[in-house]
Every structure is written in structure tokens, then in C-alpha cells.
C-alpha positions as CSV (number, residue, x, y, z in Angstrom):
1,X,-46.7,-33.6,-57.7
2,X,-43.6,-31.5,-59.1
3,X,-41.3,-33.1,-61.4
4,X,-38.3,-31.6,-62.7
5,X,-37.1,-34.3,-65.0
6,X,-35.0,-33.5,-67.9
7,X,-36.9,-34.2,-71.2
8,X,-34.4,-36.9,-72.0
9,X,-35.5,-38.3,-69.1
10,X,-39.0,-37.9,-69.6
11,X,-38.4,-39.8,-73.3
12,X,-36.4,-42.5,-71.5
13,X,-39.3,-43.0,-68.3
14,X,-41.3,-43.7,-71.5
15,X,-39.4,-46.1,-73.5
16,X,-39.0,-47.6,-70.1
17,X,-43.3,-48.2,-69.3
18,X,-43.6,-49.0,-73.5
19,X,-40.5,-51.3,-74.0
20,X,-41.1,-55.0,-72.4
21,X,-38.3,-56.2,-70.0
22,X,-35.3,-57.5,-71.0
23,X,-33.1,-60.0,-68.9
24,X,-30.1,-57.7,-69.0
25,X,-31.0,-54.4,-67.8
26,X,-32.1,-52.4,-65.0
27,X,-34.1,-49.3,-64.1
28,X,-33.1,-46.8,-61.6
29,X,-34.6,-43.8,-60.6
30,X,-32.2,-41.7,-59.0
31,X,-31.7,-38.1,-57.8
32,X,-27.6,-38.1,-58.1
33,X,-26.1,-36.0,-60.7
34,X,-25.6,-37.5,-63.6
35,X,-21.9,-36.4,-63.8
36,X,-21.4,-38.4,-60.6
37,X,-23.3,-41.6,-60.9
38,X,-22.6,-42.2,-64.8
39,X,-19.0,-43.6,-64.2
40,X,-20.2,-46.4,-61.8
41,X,-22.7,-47.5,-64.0
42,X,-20.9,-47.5,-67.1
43,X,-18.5,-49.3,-64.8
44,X,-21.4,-51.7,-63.7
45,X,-22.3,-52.5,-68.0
46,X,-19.2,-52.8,-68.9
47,X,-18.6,-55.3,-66.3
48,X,-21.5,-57.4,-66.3
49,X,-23.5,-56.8,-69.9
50,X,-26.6,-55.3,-67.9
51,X,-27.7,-52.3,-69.5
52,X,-28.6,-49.5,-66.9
53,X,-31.7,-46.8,-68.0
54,X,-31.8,-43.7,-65.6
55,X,-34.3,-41.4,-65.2
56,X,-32.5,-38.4,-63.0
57,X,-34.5,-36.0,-60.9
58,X,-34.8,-33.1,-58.4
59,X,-37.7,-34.5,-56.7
60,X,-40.6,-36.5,-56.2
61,X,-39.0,-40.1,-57.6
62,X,-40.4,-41.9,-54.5
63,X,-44.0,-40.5,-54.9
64,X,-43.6,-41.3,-58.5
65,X,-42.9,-44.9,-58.1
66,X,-45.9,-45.1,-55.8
67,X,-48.3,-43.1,-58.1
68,X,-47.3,-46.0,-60.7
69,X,-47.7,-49.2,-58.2
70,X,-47.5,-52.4,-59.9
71,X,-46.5,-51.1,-63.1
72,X,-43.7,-48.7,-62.5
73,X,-40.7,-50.0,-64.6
74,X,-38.1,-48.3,-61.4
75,X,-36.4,-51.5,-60.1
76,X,-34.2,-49.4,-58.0
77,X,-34.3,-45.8,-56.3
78,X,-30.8,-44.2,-55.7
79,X,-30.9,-41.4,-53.3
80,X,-28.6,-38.6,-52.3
81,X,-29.8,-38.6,-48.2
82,X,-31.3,-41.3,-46.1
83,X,-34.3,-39.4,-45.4
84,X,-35.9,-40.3,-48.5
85,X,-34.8,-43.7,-48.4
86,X,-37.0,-43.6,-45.1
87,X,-39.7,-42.7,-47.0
88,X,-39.6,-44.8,-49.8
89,X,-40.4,-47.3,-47.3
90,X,-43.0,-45.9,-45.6
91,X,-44.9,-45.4,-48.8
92,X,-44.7,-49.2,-49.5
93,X,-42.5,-49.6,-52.6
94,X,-39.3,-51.0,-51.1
95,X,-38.7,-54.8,-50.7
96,X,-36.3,-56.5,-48.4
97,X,-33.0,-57.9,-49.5
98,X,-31.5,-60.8,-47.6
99,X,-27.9,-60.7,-48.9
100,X,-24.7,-62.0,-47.1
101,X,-22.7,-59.6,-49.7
102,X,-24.5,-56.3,-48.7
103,X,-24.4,-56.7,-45.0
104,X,-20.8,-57.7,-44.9
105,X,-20.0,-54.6,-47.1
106,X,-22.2,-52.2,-45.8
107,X,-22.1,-51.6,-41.7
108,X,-25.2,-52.4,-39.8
109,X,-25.5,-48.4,-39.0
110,X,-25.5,-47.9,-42.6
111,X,-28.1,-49.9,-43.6
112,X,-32.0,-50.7,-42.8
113,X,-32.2,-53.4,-40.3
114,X,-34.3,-55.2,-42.4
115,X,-33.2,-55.0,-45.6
116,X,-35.0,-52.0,-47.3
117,X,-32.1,-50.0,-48.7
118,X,-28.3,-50.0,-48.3
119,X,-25.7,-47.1,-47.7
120,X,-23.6,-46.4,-50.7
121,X,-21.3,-43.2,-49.4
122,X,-21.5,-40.6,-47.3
123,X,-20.9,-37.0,-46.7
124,X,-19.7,-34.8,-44.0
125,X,-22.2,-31.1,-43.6
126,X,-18.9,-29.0,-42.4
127,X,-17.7,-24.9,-42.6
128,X,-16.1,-23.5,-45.7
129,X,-14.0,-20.7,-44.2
130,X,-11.5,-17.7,-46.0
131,X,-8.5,-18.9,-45.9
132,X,-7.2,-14.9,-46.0
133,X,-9.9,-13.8,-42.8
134,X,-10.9,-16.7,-40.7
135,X,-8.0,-18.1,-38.4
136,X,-10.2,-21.1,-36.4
137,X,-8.7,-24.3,-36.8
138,X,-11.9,-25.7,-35.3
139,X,-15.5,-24.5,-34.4
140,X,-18.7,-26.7,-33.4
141,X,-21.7,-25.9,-35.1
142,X,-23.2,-24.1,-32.4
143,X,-20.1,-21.5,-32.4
144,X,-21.8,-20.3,-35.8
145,X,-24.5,-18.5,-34.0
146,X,-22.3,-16.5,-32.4
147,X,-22.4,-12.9,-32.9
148,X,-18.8,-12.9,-34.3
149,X,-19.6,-14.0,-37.3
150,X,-23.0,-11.1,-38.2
151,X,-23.5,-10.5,-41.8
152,X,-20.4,-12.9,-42.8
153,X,-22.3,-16.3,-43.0
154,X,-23.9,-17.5,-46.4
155,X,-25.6,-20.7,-46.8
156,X,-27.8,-22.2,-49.6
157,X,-32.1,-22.6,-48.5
158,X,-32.3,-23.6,-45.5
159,X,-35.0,-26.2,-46.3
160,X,-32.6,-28.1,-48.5
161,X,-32.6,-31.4,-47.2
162,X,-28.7,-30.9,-46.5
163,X,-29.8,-28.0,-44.1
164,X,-32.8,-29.6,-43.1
165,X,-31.3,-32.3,-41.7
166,X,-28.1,-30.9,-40.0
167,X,-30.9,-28.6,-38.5
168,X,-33.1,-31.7,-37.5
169,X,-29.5,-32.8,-36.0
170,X,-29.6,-29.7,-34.1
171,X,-32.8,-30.4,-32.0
172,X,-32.1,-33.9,-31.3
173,X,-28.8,-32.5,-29.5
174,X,-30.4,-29.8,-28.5
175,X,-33.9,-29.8,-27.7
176,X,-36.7,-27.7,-29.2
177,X,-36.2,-24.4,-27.8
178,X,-31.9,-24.6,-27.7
179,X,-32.0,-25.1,-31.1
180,X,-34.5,-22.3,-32.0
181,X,-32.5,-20.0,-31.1
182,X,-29.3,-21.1,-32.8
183,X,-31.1,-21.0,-36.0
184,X,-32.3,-17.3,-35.3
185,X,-28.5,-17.0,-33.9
186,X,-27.4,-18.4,-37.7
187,X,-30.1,-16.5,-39.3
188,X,-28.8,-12.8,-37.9
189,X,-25.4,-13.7,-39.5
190,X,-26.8,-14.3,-42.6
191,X,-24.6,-12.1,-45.2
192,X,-27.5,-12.4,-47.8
193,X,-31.0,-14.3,-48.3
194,X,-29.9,-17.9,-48.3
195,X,-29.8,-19.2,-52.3
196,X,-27.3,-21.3,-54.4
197,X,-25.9,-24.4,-53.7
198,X,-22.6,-25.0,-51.5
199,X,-20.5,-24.5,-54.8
200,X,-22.3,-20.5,-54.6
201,X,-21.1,-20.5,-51.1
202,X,-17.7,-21.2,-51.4
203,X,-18.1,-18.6,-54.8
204,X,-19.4,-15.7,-52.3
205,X,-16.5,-16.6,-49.8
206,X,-13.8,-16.0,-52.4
207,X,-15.5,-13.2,-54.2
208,X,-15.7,-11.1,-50.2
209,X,-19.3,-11.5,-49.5
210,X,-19.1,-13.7,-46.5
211,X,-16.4,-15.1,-44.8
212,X,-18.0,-18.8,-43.5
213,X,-20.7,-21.1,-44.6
214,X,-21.8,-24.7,-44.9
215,X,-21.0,-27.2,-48.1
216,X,-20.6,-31.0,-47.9
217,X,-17.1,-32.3,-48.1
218,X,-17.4,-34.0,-51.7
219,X,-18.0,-30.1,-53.5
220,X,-14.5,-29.1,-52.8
221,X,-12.8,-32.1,-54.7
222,X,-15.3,-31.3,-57.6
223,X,-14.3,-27.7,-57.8
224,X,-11.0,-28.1,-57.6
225,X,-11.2,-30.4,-60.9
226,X,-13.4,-27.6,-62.6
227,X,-11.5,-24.7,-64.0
228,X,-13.7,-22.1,-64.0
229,X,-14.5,-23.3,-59.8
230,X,-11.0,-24.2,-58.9
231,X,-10.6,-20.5,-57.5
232,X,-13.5,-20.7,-55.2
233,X,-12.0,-24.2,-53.9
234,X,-8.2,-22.8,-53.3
235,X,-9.8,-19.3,-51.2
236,X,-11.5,-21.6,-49.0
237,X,-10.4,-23.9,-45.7
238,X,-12.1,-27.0,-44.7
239,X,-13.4,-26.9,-40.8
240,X,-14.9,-30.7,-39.4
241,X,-17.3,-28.8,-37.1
242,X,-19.0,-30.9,-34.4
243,X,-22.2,-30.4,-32.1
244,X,-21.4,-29.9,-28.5
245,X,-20.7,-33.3,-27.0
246,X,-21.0,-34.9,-30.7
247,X,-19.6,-35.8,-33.9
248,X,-19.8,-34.2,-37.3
249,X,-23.2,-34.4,-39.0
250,X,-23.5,-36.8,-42.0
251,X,-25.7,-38.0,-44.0
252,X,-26.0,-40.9,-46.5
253,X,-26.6,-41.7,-49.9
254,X,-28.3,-45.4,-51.0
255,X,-30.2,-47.5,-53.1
256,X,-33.7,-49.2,-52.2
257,X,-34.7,-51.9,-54.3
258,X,-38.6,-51.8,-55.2
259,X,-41.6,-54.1,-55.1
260,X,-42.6,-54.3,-58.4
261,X,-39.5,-54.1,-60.9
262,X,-39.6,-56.1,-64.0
263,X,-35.5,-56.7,-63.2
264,X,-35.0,-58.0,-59.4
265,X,-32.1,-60.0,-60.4
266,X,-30.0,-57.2,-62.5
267,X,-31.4,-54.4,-59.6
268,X,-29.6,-57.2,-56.8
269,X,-26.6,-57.7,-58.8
270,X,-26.3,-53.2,-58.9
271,X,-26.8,-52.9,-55.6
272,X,-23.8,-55.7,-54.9
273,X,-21.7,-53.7,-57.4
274,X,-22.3,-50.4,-56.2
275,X,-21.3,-51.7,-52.3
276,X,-18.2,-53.7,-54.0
277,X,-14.3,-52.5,-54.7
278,X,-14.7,-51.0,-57.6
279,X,-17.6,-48.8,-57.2
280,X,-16.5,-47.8,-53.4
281,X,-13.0,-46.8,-55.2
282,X,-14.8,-44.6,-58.0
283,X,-17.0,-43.0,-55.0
284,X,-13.6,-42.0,-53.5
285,X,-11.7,-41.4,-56.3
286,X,-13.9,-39.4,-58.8
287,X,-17.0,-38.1,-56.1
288,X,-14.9,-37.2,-53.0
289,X,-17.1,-39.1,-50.6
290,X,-16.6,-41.1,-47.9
291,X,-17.2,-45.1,-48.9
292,X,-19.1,-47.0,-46.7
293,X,-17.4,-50.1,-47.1
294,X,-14.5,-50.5,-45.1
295,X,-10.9,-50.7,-46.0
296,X,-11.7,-48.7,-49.0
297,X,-9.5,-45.4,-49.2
298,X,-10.2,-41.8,-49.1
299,X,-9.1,-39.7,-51.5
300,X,-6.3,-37.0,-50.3
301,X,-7.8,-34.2,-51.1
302,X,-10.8,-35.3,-48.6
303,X,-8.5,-36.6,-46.1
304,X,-6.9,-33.9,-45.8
305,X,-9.6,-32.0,-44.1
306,X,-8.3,-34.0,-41.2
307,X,-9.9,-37.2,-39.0
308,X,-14.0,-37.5,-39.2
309,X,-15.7,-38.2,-36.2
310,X,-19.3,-38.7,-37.6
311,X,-22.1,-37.8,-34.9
312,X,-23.9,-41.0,-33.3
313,X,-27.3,-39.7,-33.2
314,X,-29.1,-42.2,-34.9
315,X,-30.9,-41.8,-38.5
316,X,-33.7,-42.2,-37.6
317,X,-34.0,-39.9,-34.3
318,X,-32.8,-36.7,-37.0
319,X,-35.2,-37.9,-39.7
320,X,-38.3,-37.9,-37.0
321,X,-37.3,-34.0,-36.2
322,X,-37.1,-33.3,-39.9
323,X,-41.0,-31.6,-39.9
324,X,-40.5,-30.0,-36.7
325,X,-37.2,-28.2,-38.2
326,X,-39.0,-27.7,-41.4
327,X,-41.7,-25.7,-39.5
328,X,-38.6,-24.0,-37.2
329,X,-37.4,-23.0,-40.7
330,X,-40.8,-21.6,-41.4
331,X,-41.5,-19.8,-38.1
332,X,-38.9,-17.5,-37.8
333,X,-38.3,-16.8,-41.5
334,X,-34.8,-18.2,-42.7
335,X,-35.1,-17.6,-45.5
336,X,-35.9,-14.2,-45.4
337,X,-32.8,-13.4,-45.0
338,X,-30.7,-11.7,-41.8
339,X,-33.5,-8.6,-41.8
340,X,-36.5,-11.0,-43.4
């Protein structure tokens, strides 16, 4: 199994299996950034006393926390998409959580139906155009196949689980063979090979090499607060695409709560936090994402991009085509590049 862990984090997952539990603390495996996630939990210690120990990665956390079983110190697992959330259950390492608090914060459709994990914020998939050469005020995601737009569209690896999934997205709407062809449709625009992240897409846009791509909502706010990035955000324009007779694709980030961590009562008490006022206001405020709970605002900057109609296709119908647009991805060579 690949790891990418940090070595602080390697030193810490250490200290974590050699150090006996404490009442006020709590483990959490996580794949967020550090730069986003800190706040809320030095908002969560500061708050309550409990002590949170992260180990951040890339990949792998869930297999991890199986490959450990009964003495993996992870009481939680914080993802940045549902899919894996999905899976953390399916291996076995999850338990259910009966808590009035959670299910009155998070909505039913944000949440396992029994219990497993919990929504913490979402994100919308949606088109970073020019600002200087792209006039649509709004496109569906199918328009992005059309021949218009060959050799001007850049987007990071397609098997990303952010493009993996708005892909999966794509063949429940649209069926197997449909949505085939709009990924050889979205391949033949490629500008380049696929590569970067969405920051690198809105960089390419503003440095000419493309004039459209695909970024999640919450990079733009980020930029915009980095110097050196601010440029790439302010030569962009936010487009809310949709699917044909749908919404706009989003997908979720959450927290599962495992079987066998030493600190069930602390890993309860985070996952109330993180769904409570304070942490759905820093989501807004400092990540640019969409809180789950409701009443909480959106920042400006976000809401600006105008009214979000999220797409109603269930979770779990896109995570069930998630192998089949893997393969898709595979098959005709994505990531090849327009001429691969």
C-alpha cells in the first residue's frame, strides 16, 4: 500500500501506537490539508481542552486503519469526498453514531442512513473560464465536449477523485455509451496532458494556455488570499455548470468515526463540533465551502458565483459507477493527452 505521509506525520502515527490514551484527546486520520483543517481544531482544543493528533495524507488512511484492526490509535477518519467515506465502511472500521445533535445539524442527504459518517462541507465541480475570451454566462457540462472549445480546455488527471466522480456523475445521467463519448469529446479539447491541480488550471488560464477548465469552488477564495495566486483567481470567471436535466455536481467532505479508537467520547464530541456554529462558520469563512448545516452563511466571495442547484443523483448511484468511469478513463487514454 502507498503512503505519502509527511515524516512528521510518520513520527506523530508513532507516538500515537507507543503513547497510552489519554482522556482528553483524539486521533484523526485525515486527508484535508493541513492549512484548512488546523483552524477548526485549534478551534475545537481551545474550546474543550481535548488535544487533537493528526496524521495528514494523500492516500490509503482507510486501508491503513484496516491493516491496523484493533489496535489502530485513528478514532476518526476525516475525508475530502464521500466516496471514501463509502469505503471506510465497507472495509469494516466505521461504527454507528446515534446522535440527536448530528442528525439535526447535518441533512439526512448528507449523511449515512445509519450512522457511519456525517457531512462536514461541500463543494461545487464547476468551469474556470477567461474572463478576457470566454463570454458564456452559463454552460452544462456536456457543452464542454463541444468542438468549440479544441485545444483550449485543461484539467488536472482525470482519475482524481474530483474528476472521477463528476465523470461517474456523467454516466449515471447519461448512460454508458453517452457518456463515453463526452469524455473522448472533453479529451480532444484537451490544451495539454491533464496534470496539476485546479489551482494549475486556473494558472494555465491566465497565463493563455487554455481558455476553460474544471476547479472546485473553494480554490478561488484560497487564491485570492495568496499573493503570489491572486492573479490567476482575478483572470478567471466562475460558471455553475449543470448536467442536462440536472444540478451542479458536488461532492462532500466528512468524518467517520472508527471501531476501535482508544477515544470514542472526545472523537463524538469532534464530530458535534465540527457540524456545530463555529466550525460550519470557519468552513465558510476561511475554506470557501459550502456548510452543511443550515442557516449557516456563505461567504461572498462564493456566493457570488451565483445560486447552487446541487445535482440530485444520489451518492451512492455516482459512487457505484466510480470503477466503470475509472476504466472509461483508462480505455480511451485521458490522460494521454488530446493526441495520446
Amino acid at each position: 500500500m502507498r503512503q505519502t505521509m509527511t515524516g512528521r506525520a510518520m513520527v506523530l502515527a508513532g507516538m500515537m501506537m507507543a503513547s497510552p490514551a489519554v482522556a482528553q484527546e483524539v486521533n484523526v486520520y485525515t486527508y484535508r490539508e493541513p492549512g484548512l483543517i488546523k483552524p477548526i481544531f485549534d478551534a475545537f482544543t481551545a474550546d474543550t481542552g481535548i488535544r487533537v493528533n493528526v496524521v495528514f495524507a494523500k492516500e490509503g488512511l482507510e486501508e491503513r486503519i484496516a491493516s491496523e484492526g484493533a489496535r489502530s490509535p485513528a478514532d476518526a477518519l476525516i475525508t475530502v469526498d464521500v466516496a471514501r467515506l463509502v469505503r471506510a465502511v465497507e472495509l469494516g472500521i466505521t461504527r454507528p453514531v446515534k446522535s440527536a445533535e448530528l442528525e439535526a445539524a447535518v441533512p439526512q442527504a448528507l449523511r449515512d442512513r445509519d450512522g457511519h459518517w456525517f457531512g462536514l462541507s461541500y463543494r461545487a465541480r464547476v468551469a474556470y473560464v477567461s474572463k478576457e475570451r470566454v463570454k458564456d454566462a452559463g454552460l452544462t457540462y456536456e457543452d464542454l465536449a463541444a468542438p468549440r472549445w479544441k485545444g483550449r480546455f485543461c484539467l488536472r488527471d482525470g482519475q482524481h477523485i474530483y474528476n472521477n466522480m463528476l465523470f461517474a456523475a456523467g454516466i449515471a445521467h447519461m448512460g454508458a455509451d453517452k457518456a463515453e463519448t463526452w469524455l473522448k469529446g472533453l479529451k480532444a479539447n484537451l490544451a495539454k496532458k491533464p496534470s496539476g491541480g485546479d489551482r494549475e488550471v486556473a494558472k494555465d488560464i491566465a497565463a493563455g494556455l487554455c481558455d476553460i477548465g474544471l476547479g472546485n469552488t473553494y480554490y478561488v477564495g484560497l487564491m485570492l488570499q495568496n499573493p503570489d495566486q491572486k492573479p490567476w483567481a482575478e483572470a478567471i470567471r466562475v460558471i455553475l455548470p449543470k448536467f442536462s436535466g440536472g444540478g451542479t455536481h458536488v461532492n462532500l467532505s466528512g468524518i467517520a468515526l472508527t471501531r476501535s479508537g482508544p477515544n470514542p467520547a472526545s472523537a463524538e464530541k469532534l464530530a458535534a463540533y465540527l457540524t456545530g456554529d463555529k466550525a460550519q462558520r470557519i468552513y465558510a469563512e476561511s475554506n470557501f465551502e459550502f456548510p452543511v448545516r443550515n442557516g449557516t452563511a456563505i461567504h461572498p466571495a462564493v456566493a457570488n458565483f451565483g445560486a447552487l442547484a446541487p445535482d440530485e443523483v444520489p451518492f451512492a448511484e455516482i459512487i457505484r459507477q466510480r470503477s466503470r468511469a475509472a476504466d472509461m478513463i483508462d480505455r480511451i487514454g485521458f490522460n494521454g493527452g488530446p493526441g495520446g
